[in-house]
C-alpha positions as CSV (number, residue, x, y, z in Angstrom):
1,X,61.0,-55.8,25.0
2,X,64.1,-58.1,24.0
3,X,65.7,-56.9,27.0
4,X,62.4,-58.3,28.9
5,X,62.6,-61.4,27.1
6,X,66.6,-62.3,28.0
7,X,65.9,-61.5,31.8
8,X,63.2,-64.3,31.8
9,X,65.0,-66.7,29.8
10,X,67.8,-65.8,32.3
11,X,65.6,-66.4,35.2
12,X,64.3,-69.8,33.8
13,X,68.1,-70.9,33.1
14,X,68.8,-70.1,37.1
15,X,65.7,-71.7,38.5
16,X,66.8,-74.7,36.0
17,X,70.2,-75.0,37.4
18,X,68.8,-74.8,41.5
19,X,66.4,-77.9,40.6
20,X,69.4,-80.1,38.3
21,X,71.6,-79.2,41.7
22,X,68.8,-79.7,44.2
23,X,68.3,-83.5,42.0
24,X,72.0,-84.3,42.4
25,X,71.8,-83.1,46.2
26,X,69.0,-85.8,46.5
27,X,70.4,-88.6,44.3
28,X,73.6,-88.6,46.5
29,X,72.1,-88.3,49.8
30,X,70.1,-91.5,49.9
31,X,71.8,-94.6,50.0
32,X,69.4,-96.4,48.0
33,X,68.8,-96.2,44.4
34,X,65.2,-94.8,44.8
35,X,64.2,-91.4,46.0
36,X,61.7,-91.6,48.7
37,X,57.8,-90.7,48.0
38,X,58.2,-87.0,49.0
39,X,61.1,-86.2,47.7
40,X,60.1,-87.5,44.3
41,X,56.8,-85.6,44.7
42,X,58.9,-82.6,45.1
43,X,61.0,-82.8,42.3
44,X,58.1,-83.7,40.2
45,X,56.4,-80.6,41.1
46,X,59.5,-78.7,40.4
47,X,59.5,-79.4,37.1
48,X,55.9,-79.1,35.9
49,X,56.9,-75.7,37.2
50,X,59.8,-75.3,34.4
51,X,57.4,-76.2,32.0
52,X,55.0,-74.0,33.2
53,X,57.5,-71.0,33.3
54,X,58.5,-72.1,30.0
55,X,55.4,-71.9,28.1
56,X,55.1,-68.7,29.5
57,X,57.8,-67.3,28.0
58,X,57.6,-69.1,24.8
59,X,53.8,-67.2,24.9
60,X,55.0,-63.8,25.4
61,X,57.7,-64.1,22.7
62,X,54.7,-65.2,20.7
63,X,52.8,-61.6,21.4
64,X,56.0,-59.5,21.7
65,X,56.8,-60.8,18.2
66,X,53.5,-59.9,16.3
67,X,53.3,-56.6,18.6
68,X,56.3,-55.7,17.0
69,X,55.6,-56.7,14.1
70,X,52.2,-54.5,14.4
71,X,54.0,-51.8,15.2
72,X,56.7,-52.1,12.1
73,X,53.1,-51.9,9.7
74,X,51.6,-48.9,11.5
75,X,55.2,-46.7,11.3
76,X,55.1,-48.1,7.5
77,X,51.7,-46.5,6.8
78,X,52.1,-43.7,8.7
79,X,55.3,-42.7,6.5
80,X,53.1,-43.7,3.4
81,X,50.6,-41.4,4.3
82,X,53.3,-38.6,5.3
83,X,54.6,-38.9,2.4
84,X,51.7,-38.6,0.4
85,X,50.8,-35.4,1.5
86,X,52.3,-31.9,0.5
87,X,53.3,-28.1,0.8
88,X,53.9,-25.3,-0.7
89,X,57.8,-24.4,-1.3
90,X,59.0,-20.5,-0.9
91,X,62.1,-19.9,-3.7
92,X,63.5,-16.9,-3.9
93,X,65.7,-15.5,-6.4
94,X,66.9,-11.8,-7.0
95,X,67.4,-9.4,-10.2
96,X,70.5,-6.9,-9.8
97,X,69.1,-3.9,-12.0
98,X,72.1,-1.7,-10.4
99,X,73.0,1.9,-12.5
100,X,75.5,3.9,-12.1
101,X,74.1,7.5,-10.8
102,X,76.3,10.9,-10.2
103,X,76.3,12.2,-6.6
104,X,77.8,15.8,-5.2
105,X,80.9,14.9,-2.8
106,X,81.9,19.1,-1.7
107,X,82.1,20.6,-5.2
108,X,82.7,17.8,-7.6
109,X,80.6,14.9,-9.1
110,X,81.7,11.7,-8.5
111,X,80.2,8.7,-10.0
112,X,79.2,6.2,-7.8
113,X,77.5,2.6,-8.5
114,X,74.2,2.6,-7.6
115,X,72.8,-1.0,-6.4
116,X,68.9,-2.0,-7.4
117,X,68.1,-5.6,-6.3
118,X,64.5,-7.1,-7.1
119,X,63.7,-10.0,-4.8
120,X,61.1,-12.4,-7.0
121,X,58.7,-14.7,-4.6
122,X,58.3,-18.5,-6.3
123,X,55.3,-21.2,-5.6
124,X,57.1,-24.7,-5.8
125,X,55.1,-27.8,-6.1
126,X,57.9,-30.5,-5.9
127,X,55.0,-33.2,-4.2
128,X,53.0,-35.9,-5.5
129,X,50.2,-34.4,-5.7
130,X,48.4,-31.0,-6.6
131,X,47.8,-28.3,-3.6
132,X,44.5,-26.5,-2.8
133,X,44.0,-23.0,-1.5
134,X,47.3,-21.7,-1.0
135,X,47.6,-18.4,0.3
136,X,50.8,-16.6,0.0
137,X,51.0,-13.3,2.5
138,X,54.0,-10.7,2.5
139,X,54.8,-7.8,4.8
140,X,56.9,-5.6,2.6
141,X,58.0,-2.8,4.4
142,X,59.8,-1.2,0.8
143,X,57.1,-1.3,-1.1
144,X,53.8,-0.6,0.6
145,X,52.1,2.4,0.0
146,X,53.8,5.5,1.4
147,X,50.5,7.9,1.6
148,X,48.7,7.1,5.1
149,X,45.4,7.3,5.2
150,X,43.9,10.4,7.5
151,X,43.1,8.9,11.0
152,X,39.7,9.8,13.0
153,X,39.8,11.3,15.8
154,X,38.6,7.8,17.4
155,X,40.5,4.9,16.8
156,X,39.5,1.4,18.2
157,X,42.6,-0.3,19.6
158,X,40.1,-3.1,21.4
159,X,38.3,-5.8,19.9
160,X,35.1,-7.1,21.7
161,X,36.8,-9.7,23.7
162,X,38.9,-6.8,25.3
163,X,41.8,-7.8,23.8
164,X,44.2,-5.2,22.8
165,X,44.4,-4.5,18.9
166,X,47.9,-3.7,17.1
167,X,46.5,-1.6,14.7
168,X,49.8,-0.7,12.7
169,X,50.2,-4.5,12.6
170,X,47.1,-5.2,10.9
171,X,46.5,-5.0,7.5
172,X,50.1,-4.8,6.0
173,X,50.3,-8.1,5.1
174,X,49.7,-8.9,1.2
175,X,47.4,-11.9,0.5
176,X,47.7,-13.8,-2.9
177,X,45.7,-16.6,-3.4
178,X,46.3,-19.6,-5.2
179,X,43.4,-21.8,-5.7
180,X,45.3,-24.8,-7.4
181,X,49.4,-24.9,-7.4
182,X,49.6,-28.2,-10.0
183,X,52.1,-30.7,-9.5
184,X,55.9,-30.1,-10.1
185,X,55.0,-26.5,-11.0
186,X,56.8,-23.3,-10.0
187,X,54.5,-20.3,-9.8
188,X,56.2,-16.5,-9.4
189,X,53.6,-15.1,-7.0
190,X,55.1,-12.3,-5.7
191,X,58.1,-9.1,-6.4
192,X,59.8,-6.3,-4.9
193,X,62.4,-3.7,-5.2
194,X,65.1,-3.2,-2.4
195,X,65.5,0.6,-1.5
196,X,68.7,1.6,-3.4
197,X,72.0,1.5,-2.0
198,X,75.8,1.7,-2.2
199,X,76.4,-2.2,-1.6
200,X,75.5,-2.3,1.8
201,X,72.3,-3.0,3.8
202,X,69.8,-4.9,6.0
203,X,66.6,-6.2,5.0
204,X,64.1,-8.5,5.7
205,X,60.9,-9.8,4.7
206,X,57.9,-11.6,6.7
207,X,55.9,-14.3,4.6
208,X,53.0,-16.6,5.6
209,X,52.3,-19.7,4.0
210,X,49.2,-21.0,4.7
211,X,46.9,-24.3,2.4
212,X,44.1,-26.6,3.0
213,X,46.7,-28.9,4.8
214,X,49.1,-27.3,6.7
215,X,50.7,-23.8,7.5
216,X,53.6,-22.1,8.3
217,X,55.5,-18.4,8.8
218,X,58.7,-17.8,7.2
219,X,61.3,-15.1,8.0
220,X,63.6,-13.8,5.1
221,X,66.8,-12.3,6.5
222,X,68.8,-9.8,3.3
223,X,72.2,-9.4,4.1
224,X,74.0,-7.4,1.6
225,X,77.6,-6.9,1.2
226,X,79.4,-5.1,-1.8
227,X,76.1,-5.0,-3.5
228,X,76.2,-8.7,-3.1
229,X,72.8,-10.5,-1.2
230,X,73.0,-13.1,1.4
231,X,70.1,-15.1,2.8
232,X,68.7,-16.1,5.6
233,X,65.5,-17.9,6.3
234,X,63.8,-19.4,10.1
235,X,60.5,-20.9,10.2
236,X,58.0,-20.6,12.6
237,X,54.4,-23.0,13.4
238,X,51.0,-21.0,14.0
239,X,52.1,-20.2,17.5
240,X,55.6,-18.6,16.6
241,X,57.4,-21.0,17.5
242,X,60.3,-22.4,15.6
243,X,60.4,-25.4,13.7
244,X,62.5,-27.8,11.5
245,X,61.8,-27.0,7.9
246,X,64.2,-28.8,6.3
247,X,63.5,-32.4,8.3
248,X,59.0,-31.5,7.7
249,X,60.0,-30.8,4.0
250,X,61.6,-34.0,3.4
251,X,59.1,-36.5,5.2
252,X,56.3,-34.5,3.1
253,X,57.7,-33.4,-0.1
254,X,59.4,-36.5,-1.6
C-alpha cells in the first residue's frame, strides 16, 4: 500500500515537472508578454488536472490510512480472543524405583542393577480460564492387559461403509475423562511402569488430547541410556499431520 502511495506521488511530481517545463517552453517562445488564448486554455486545463490527480491521491491516503488502521484493530482482537482461549498441557515426569536383583552368568551369581522407571501423566491448566471435557487417551503397550480374549471364529474387519477395520488398533487406547480441569491446576491423570531393564531401552507412548475446544495427538519418544530417560515429544492435528506446539501453546496459553 505505501509502496502504492510513493509511485503516485512519484507520478504526480513527473507530470508536475512536464507542465512547469512545458510553461517555461511557452513563456519564452512568444515575444510578447501574454500567452495567446489557446495556449493559455491549455495550461489552464493542465493544471485543473494536477489538482485533480492530487485530490485523488490525497483521497486514497485517506482510505489506505483507516484500512490500515482497520486492519491493526481486527489483528488486535483476534490475538485478544486467541489469547483468551485454552488447552490442556501434557507433563510428564518419571519415578526411578530401580533394585538390585541376582542373575546366573555360567555358574556364579552376579548382582546386577535392575532399572524400574514409572512414567506419571500430568493435566496442566496454565490458561486464563477453566477447561471443559477433557479427555486424556493412552496406548500403553507395557501395561495393557496380557490375557487376549478368545476370538470367534468370525471376525468383522469391515464396517458398513466398506471400509477396512484395524481391529488390533481399536480399542487399546485408554480414555480418562476430565469434566472440569480448573484454572492453574495440575492434575496426575495417568501412570505406568517401564518393563525392567539393565539401563538401556526404547519406548514410547501414544497420547490423545482431545476438549470442548481443540484437540491434538502427542507422541512420547523414551530414550534410555545407563538407566538414565531421555524424551522426546512430536505433535500431530486430527489428520496426523504435524504441527507447532510450542508456537499454538504460546498464542493460547498465556
Amino acid at each position: 500500500m505505501k509502496g502504492n502511495r510513493l509511485m503516485m506521488t512519484a507520478l504526480l511530481a513527473i507530470f508536475g515537472f512536464v507542465l512547469l517545463a512545458l510553461s517555461v517552453y511557452l513563456l519564452t517562445k512568444n515575444s510578447s508578454n501574454t500567452i495567446s488564448a489557446e495556449k493559455q486554455k491549455q495550461l489552464d486545463e493542465a493544471i485543473k488536472q494536477i489538482e485533480v490527480l492530487h485530490a485523488e491521491i490525497l483521497e486514497k491516503d485517506k482510505i489506505v490510512a483507516e484500512n490500515e488502521q482497520k486492519l491493526k484493530s481486527l489483528k488486535s482482537e483476534a490475538m485478544s480472543r486467541s489469547m483468551g482461549q485454552n488447552m490442556p498441557i501434557i507433563e510428564i515426569a518419571d519415578n526411578d524405583l530401580s533394585e538390585g536383583s541376582t542373575q546366573e552368568e555360567g555358574n556364579k551369581k552376579v548382582h546386577k542393577l535392575m532399572y524400574h522407571h514409572q512414567i506419571r501423566f500430568f493435566l496442566l491448566n496454565a490458561g486464563k480460564n477453566s477447561l471443559k471435557d477433557v479427555i486424556f487417551s493412552v496406548k500403553d503397550d507395557y501395561n495393557r492387559n496380557k490375557e487376549k480374549k478368545k476370538k470367534s471364529s468370525v471376525t468383522a474387519n469391515i464396517d458398513y461403509t466398506g471400509k477396512k477395520v484395524d481391529s488390533e488398533e481399536l480399542g487399546v487406547y485408554e480414555n480418562i475423562e476430565v469434566n472440569t480441569l480448573n484454572l492453574k491446576s495440575k492434575k496426575l491423570i495417568y501412570t505406568s511402569n517401564l518393563p525392567g531393564s539393565f539401563g538401556t531401552g526404547d519406548y514410547e507412548y501414544h497420547l490423545i488430547i482431545e476438549w470442548s475446544q481443540g484437540f491434538y495427538q502427542m507422541l512420547v519418544k523414551i530414550e534410555e541410556i545407563d538407566g538414565k530417560l531421555k524424551y522426546n515429544y512430536e505433535f500431530f492435528d486430527v489428520d496426523g499431520k504435524p504441527i507447532d506446539f510450542k508456537s499454538l501453546e504460546t498464542s493460547m496459553a498465556n
